[in-house]
C-alpha positions in Angstrom: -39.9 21.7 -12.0 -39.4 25.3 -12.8 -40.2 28.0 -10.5 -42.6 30.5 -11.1 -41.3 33.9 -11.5 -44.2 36.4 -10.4 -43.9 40.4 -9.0 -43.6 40.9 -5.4 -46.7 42.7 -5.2 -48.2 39.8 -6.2 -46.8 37.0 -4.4 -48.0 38.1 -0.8 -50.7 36.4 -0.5 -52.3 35.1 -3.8 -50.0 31.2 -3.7 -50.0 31.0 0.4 -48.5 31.9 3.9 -45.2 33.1 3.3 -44.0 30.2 5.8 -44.6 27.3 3.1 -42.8 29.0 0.5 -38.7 29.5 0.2 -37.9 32.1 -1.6 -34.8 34.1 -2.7 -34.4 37.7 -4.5 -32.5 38.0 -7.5 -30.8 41.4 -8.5 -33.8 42.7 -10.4 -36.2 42.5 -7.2 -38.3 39.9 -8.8 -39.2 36.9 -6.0 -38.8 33.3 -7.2 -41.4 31.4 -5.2 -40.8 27.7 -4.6 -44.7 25.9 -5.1 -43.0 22.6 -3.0 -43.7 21.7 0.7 -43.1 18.6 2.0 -44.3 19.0 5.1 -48.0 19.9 3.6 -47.6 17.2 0.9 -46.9 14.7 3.9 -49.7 15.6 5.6 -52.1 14.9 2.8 -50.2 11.6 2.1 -51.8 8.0 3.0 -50.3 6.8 6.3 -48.3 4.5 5.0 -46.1 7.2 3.5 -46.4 8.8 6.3 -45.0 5.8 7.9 -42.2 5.2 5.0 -41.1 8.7 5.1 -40.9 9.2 9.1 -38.7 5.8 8.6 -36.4 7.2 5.4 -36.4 10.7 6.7 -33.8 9.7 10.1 -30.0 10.3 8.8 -27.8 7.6 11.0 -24.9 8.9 12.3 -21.8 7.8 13.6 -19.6 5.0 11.8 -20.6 2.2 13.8 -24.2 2.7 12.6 -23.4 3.6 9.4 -21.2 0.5 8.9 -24.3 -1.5 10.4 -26.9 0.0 8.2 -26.7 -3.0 5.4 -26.1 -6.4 5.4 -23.3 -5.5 2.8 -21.9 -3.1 5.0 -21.7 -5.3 7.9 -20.6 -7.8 5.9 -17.8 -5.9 5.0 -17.3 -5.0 8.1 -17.0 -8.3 9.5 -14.8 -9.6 6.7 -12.3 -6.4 7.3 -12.5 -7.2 11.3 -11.7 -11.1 10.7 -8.6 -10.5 8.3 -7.3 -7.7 10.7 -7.5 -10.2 13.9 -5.9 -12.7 11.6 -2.6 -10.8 11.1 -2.7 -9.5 14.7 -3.1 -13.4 16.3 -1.4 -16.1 13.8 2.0 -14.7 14.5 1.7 -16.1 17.9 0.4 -19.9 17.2 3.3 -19.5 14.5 7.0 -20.3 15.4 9.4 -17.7 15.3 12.2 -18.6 13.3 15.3 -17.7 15.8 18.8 -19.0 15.0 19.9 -17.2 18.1 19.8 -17.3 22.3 21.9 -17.3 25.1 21.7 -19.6 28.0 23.6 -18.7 30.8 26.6 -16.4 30.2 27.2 -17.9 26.9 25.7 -17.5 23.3 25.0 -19.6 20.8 24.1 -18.7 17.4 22.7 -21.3 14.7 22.9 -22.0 10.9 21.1 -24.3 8.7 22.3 -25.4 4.9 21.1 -28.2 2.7 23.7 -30.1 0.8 22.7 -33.2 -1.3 20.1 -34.5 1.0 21.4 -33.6 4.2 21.2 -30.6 6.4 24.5 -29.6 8.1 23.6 -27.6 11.1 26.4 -25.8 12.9 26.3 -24.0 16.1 28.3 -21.5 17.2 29.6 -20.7 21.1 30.8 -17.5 22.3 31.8 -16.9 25.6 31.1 -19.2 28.7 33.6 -21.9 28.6 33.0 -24.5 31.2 35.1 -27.7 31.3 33.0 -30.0 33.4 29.7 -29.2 31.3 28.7 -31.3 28.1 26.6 -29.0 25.7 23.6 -31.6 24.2 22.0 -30.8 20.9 18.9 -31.7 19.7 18.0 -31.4 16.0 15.3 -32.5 14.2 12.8 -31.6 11.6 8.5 -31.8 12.5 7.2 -35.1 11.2 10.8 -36.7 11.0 13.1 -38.3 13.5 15.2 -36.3 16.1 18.6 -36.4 15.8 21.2 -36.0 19.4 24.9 -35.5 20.1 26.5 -34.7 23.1 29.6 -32.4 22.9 32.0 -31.3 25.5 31.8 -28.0 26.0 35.7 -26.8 27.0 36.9 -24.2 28.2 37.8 -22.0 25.0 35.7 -18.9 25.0 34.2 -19.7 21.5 33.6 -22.9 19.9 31.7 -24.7 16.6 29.6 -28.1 17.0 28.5 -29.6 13.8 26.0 -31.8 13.4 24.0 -33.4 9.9 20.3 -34.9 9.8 19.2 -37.0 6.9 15.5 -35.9 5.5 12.9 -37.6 3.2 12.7 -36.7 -0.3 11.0 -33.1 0.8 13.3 -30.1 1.5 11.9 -28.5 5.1 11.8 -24.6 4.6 13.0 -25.2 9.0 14.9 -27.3 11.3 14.2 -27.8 15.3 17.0 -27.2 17.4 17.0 -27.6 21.6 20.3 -26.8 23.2 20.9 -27.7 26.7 23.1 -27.8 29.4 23.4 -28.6 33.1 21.8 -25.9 34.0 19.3 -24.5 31.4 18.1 -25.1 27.5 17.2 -23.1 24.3 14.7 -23.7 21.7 15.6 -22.0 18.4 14.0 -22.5 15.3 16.3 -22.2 12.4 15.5 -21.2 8.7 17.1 -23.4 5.9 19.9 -21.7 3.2 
C-alpha cells in the first residue's frame, strides 16, 4: 500500500481528524498521510473479528507463558524438564564406583584386573594394624556367587590381601566388595582393568 503524498494545506481536513491518521514530515514540508486505522476498521468489522482480534491482539509475556503458549512448546518444555531431572536423579539409584574407604583408623584401597577368566582383586591396608582382629572380605559380582576369605589382619602398618573370583563367560564392567572388621564394614564398588 503506498501512501498518498498530498500538500499540507490540503490534508487538514479533506481525508479525516488528524487523530486517525500517522503522519511524518519529510525535508521538503510535504505530509505523508497514512489512510490505515485499525481501530476504525475494527469497529466496522463483524463480531467475530472483533472477537478473533481482541483474542490475537494480547502479547503473552513472561517465559513461563510463552513456553506454554503451544502444545509444541510445552512439549518441549516437558521433554527438556524430563532429561534435566534425569541427569540430576539417576546418579543416586546408580552405584558409585569407589575402590577406596577407611574404617576405623585404617585405609583400604581396592583394585580389580581380569586375567584369563578370573578377576584378581587385591586390597590394600595402610595404617591400623591390630593383631587380635581378622579383616573379612567379601567379593562378588551382581547376579553371580559371592566369594569370602578371612585374613588376619597383623600388626604391620600396611598390608596386601589377594583374593580371585571365577565369572561366567561375560566380563562384568564391576566387582562388589564388603570389607569388615570387628568393629565396622565398607562397601566399595570397584571398576574392572
Amino acid at each position: 500500500m503506498q501512501p498518498d503524498i498530498e500538500n499540507k494545506n490540503e490534508a487538514s481536513g479533506k481525508n479525516g481528524t488528524e487523530e486517525n491518521q500517522r503522519s511524518t514530515v519529510n525535508e521538503e514540508n510535504e505530509k505523508i498521510v497514512f489512510r490505515y486505522n485499525r481501530e476504525r476498521r475494527l469497529s466496522q468489522a463483524s463480531p467475530q473479528v472483533q472477537w478473533l482480534a481482541k483474542r490475537a491482539s494480547g502479547k503473552k509475556s513472561g517465559f513461563f507463558s510463552i513456553m506454554f503458549s503451544t502444545r509444541a512448546s510445552r512439549l518441549l518444555f516437558a521433554s527438556i524438564f524430563a532429561v534435566a531431572l534425569y541427569f540430576i536423579v539417576s546418579p543416586l539409584f546408580e552405584a558409585k564406583a569407589s575402590n577406596k574407604g577407611n574404617i576405623g583408623n585404617a585405609s583400604y584401597s581396592v583394585e580389580a584386573l581380569a586375567f584369563e577368566g578370573r578377576i584378581l582383586i587385591a586390597i590394600v591396608r595402610k595404617g591400623g594394624g591390630n593383631d587380635t582382629e581378622n579383616l573379612i572380605v567379601m567379593a562378588g559380582i551382581i547376579g553371580e556367587r559371592v566369594s569370602r576369605k578371612e585374613f588376619p589382619v597383623g600388626s604391620s602398618v600396611d598390608a596386601v590381601y589377594r583374593i580371585s573370583l571365577d565369572t561366567s563367560n561375560t566380563l562384568p564392567e564391576k566387582v562388589a566388595i564388603k570389607l569388615i572388621t570387628a568393629n565396622d564394614s565398607l562397601d566399595l564398588i570397584v571398576p574392572i582393568h
